[in-house]
C-alpha positions in Angstrom: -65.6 -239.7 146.9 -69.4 -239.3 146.7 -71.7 -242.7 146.3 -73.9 -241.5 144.0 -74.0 -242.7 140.3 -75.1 -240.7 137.2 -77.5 -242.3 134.8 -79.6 -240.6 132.1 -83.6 -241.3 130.8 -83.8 -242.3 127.4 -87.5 -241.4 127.6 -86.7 -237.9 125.5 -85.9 -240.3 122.3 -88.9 -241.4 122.7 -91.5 -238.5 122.0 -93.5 -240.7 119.1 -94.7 -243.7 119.1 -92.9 -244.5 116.1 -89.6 -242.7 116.2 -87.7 -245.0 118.2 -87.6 -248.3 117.1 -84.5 -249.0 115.4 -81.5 -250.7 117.3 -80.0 -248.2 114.8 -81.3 -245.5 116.6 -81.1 -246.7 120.5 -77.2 -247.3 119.8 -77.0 -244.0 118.7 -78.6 -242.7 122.4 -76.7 -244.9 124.1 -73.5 -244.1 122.8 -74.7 -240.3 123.0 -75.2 -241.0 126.6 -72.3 -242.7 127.5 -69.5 -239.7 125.6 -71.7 -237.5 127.7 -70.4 -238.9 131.1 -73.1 -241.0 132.5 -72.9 -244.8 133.4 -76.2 -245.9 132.9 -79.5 -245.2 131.3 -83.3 -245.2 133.0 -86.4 -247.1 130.8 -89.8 -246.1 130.8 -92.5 -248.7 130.7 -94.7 -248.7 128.1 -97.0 -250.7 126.0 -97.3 -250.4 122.4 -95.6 -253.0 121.2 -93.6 -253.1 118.5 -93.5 -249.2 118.4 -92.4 -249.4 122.0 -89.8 -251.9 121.7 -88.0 -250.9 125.2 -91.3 -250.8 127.0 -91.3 -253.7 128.7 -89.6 -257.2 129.3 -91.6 -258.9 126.5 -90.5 -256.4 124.1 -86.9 -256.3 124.6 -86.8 -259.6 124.4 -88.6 -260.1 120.5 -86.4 -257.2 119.4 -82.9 -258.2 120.7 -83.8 -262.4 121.8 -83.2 -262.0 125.2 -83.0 -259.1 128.1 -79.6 -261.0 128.5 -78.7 -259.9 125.1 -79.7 -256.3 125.2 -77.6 -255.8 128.2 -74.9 -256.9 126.1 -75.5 -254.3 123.5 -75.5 -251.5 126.9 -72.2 -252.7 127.7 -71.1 -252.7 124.2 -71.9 -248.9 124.4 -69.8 -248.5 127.0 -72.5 -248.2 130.0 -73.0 -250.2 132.8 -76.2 -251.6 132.3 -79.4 -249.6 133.0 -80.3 -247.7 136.9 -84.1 -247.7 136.6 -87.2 -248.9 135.1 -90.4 -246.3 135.9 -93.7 -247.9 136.0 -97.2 -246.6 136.0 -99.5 -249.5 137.1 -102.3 -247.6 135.0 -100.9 -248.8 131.9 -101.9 -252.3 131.4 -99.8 -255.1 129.5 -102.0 -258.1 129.0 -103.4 -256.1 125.4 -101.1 -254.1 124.3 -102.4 -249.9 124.8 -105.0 -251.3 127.1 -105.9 -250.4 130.8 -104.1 -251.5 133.5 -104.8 -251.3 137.3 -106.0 -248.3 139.9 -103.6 -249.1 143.1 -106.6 -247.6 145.0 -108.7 -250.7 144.4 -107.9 -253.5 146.6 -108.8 -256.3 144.1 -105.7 -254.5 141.9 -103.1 -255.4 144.5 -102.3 -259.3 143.0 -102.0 -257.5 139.3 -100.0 -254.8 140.3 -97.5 -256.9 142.6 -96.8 -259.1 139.8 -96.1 -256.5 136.9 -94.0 -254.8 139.5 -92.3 -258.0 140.1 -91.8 -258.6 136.2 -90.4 -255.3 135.9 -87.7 -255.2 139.0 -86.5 -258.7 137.4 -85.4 -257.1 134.3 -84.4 -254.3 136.5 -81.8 -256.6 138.6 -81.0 -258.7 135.1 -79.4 -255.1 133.8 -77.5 -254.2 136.6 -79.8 -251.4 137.8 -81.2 -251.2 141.5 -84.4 -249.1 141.7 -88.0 -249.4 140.6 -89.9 -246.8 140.4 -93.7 -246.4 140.4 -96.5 -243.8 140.1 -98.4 -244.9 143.6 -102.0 -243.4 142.9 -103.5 -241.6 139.9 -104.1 -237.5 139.7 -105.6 -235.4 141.6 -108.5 -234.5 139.7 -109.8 -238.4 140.0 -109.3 -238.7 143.4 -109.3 -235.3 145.3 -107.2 -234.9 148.8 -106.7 -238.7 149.8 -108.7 -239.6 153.0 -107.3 -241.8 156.0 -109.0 -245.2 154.2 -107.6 -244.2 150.9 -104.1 -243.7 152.6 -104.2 -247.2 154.2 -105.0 -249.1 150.8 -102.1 -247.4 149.1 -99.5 -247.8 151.9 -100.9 -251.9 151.9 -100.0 -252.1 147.9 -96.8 -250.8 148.2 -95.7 -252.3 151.4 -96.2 -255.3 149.8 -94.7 -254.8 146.1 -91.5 -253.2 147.8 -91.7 -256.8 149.9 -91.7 -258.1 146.7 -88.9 -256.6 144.3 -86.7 -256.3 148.0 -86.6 -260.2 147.7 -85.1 -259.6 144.2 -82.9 -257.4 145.6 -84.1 -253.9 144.0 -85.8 -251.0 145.6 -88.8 -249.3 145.3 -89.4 -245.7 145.1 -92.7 -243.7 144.9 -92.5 -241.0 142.4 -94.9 -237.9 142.8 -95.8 -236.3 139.0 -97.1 -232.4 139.3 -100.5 -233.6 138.7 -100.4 -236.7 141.2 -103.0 -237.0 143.8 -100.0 -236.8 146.5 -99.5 -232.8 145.6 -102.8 -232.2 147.6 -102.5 -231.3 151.4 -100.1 -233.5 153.7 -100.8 -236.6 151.0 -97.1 -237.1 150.5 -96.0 -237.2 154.3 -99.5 -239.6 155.7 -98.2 -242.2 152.8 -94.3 -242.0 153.5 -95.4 -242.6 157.1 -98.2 -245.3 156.4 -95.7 -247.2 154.6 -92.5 -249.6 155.8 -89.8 -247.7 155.5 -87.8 -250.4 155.2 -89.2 -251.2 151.6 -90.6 -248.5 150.3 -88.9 -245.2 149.1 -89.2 -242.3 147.3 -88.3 -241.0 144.1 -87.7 -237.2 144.3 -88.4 -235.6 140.6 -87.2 -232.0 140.8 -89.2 -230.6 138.1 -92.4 -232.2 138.9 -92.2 -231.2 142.3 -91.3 -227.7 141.1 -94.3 -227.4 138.9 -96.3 -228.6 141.9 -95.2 -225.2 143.5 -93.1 -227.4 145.7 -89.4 -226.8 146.5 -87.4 -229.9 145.7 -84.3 -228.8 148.3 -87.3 -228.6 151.0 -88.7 -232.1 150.5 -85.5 -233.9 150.1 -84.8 -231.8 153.4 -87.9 -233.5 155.0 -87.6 -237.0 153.7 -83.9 -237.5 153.2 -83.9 -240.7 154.7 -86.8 -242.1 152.5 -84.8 -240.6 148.9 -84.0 -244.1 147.2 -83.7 -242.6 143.6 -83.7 -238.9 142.3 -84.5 -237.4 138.5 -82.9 -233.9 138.1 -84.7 -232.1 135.6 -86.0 -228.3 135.2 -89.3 -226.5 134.8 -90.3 -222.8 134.0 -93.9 -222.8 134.7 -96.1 -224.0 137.5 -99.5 -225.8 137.5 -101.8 -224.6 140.8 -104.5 -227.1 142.4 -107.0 -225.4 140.4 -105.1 -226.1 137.0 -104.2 -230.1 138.7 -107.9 -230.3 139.0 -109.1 -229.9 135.9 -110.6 -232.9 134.5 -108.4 -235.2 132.0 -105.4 -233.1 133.1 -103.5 -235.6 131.9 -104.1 -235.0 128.4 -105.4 -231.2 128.7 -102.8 -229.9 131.5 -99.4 -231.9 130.7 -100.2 -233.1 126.7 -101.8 -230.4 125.4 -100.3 -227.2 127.8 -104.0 -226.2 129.1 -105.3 -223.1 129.1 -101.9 -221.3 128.3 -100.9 -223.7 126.1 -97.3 -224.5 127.9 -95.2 -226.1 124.9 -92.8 -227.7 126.8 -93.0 -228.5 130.9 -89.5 -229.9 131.6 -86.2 -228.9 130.7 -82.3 -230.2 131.1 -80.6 -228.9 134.4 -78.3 -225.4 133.4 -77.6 -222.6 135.5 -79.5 -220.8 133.1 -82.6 -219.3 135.8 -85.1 -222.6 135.7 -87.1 -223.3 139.0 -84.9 -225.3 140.1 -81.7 -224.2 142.0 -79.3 -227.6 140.8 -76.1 -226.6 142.9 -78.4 -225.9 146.4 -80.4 -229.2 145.6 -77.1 -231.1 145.1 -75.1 -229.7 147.8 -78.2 -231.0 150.1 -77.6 -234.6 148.4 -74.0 -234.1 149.8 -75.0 -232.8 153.0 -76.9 -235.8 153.7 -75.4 -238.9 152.4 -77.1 -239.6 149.2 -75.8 -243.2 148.0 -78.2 -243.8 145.1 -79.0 -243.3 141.3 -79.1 -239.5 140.3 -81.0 -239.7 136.6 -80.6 -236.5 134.4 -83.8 -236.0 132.2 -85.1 -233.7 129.9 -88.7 -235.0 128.4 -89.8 -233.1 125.7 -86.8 -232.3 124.1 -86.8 -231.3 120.4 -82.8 -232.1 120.7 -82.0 -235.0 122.9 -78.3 -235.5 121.8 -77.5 -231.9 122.4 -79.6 -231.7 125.7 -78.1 -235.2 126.6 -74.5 -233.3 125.9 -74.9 -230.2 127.6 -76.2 -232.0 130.8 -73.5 -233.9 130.8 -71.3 -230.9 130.9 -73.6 -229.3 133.4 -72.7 -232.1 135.7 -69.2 -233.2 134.9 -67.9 -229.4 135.3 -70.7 -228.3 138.0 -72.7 -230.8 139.7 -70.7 -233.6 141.0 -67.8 -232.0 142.1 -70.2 -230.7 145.0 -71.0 -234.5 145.9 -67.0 -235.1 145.9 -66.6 -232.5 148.5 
C-alpha cells in the first residue's frame, strides 16, 4: 500500500480576481474535489484581499472567523484538511497587491522567514505538511546564478526550513519554467548548498517540461530531496532565449509571447502531453515516495470537469502503479 496521498490545487477556480469569492462557490470545489477522489486540496498565496479571500491567513480568517473554522467547512466537504500552501516571497502582504521581498537580498531574510513562518502555521493548523516556496525570481532578472548568489539563497532557505521544521512542516523549493534555477547546473549547486535535512524540493512536472526538462530524469537525480510533487501537463516549451525575455512573467506565461500560447498547463491524461504520467509515477514507486502528490490544471476554462477527469485518470491509472 503506497504512502503517498492525493490532493488537488484549487488555484484553477481561481483565474480572476473576482470570481472566487463566495463560500458558495469554494464549497462547490471542494465538494467537486472530494467526489473526484482526492483527500485534500493545495492554496495558493495571494494578496488581494477581499477578492483573494483564500490567499492568506488574514483572509481566511475575516471571511470564515477563524482558520479553525474553515478547516471545519474542509472536513464538512468530506476532505482531510488541506496538503500545501505555495508561496512566492515576491508578493508582499503588509499592503495588500504590494511588493514583497527578493530572497537574493540578504536584508530580505527576517521578512521572508517570518511570512514563511505565518504561512506553515496555517499550514500545520489544516492538517497539511508541506510549504512550498518559489526560492529566487526568473531568469531574465538574474541571469545564470553565480557562486555568491548560490550561497545567499541556500542561507535563506536553510534557515526558513529551520523555521517551519520547528512547526513541524516541510519545505520544498519549487522551480517555475521561467525560474532563475532553469539556467545551467542552478538547480543541483542550490539542492547541494542547502541542509538537506530542511530543505526539499517540489518537483512540478509541467514546469519542468516547459523548461525542456524531463520530470522522470530530475526526480531520478534528486529523489531523495522530492518532499512534495504537482502533476500537471504541458504541450509547448519556452527555450532560454524565450525565459530571457524581459517581463517574461507577464509577456511569456500571461500573455503567451511571441506565439501567443493560450494555455501552458494542462490536467494529466494519456492523451500525448509532454509529460509521460505512468513512467513518472512508476519512478515515485520505484523509489519510495511518501509525500503529497497535488493534481493541477491552471488555466482551465473547466475546473469541475478537469478536476473530474483527473480524478479518473488517477483512480483507474495512476495509483494503482504506487500500490504495486
Amino acid at each position: 500500500m503506497s504512502a503517498a496521498r492525493w490532493s488537488y490545487a484549487l488555484n484553477q477556480w481561481d483565474t480572476n480576481i473576482d470570481t472566487f469569492v463566495r463560500k458558495r462557490e469554494h464549497e462547490r470545489a471542494l465538494k467537486t474535489v472530494s467526489i473526484s477522489g482526492f483527500s485534500a486540496v493545495e492554496l495558493t498565496a495571494a494578496s488581494f484581499g477581499a477578492w483573494e479571500p483564500l490567499g492568506n491567513p488574514r483572509q481566511i480568517r475575516d471571511l470564515y472567523g477563524s482558520v479553525a473554522a474553515f478547516g471545519e467547512v474542509l472536513r464538512g466537504c468530506a476532505l482531510d484538511g488541506i496538503s500545501s500552501y505555495v508561496y512566492d516571497p515576491f508578493i508582499g502582504f503588509d499592503v495588500e497587491m504590494g511588493r514583497g521581498h527578493d530572497p537574493l537580498d540578504p536584508s530580505s531574510a527576517g521578512p521572508i522567514a517570518e511570512t514563511s513562518e505565518w504561512f506553515a502555521g496555517t499550514v500545520r493548523e489544516l492538517g497539511g505538511s508541506v510549504l512550498v516556496v518559489r526560492p529566487v525570481g526568473s531568469a531574465w532578472q538574474t541571469g545564470p546564478l553565480d557562486d555568491s548568489q548560490i550561497e545567499v539563497l541556500a542561507n535563506l532557505w536553510d534557515a526558513v526550513g529551520r523555521r517551519t521544521a520547528a512547526l513541524g512542516v516541510e519545505l520544498a523549493l519549487h522551480v517555475d519554467f521561467l525560474s532563475a534555477l532553469r539556467l545551467g547546473d542552478g538547480l543541483d549547486r542550490l539542492l547541494a548548498a542547502t541542509d538537506a535535512d530542511v530543505v526539499g524540493l517540489a518537483l512540478d512536472t509541467a514546469e519542468l517540461a516547459v523548461a525542456g526538462m524531463d520530470p522522470v530524469a530530475v526526480y531520478r537525480r534528486h529523489a531523495s530531496r522530492v518532499r512534495h510533487v504537482q502533476l500537471k501537463d504541458a504541450r509547448e516549451v519556452v527555450d532560454e532565449a524565450e525565459a530571457m525575455t524581459p517581463h517574461a512573467e507577464q509577456f511569456v506565461r500571461t500573455e503567451g509571447g511571441r506565439r501567443g500560447i493560450e494555455r501552458w498547463f494542462f490536467e494529466p491524461t494519456d492523451e500525448g502531453g509532454l509529460v509521460d504520467f505512468e513512467a513518472f509515477v512508476s519512478a515515485l514507486h520505484e523509489h519510495g515516495y511518501a509525500g503529497w502528490i497535488v493534481v493541477e490544471s491552471d488555466q482551465s476554462p473547466h475546473p469541475a470537469e478537469s478536476t473530474m477527469v483527473s480524478g479518473w485518470y488517477v483512480q483507474k491509472r495512476l495509483a494503482p502503479l504506487l500500490a504495486r
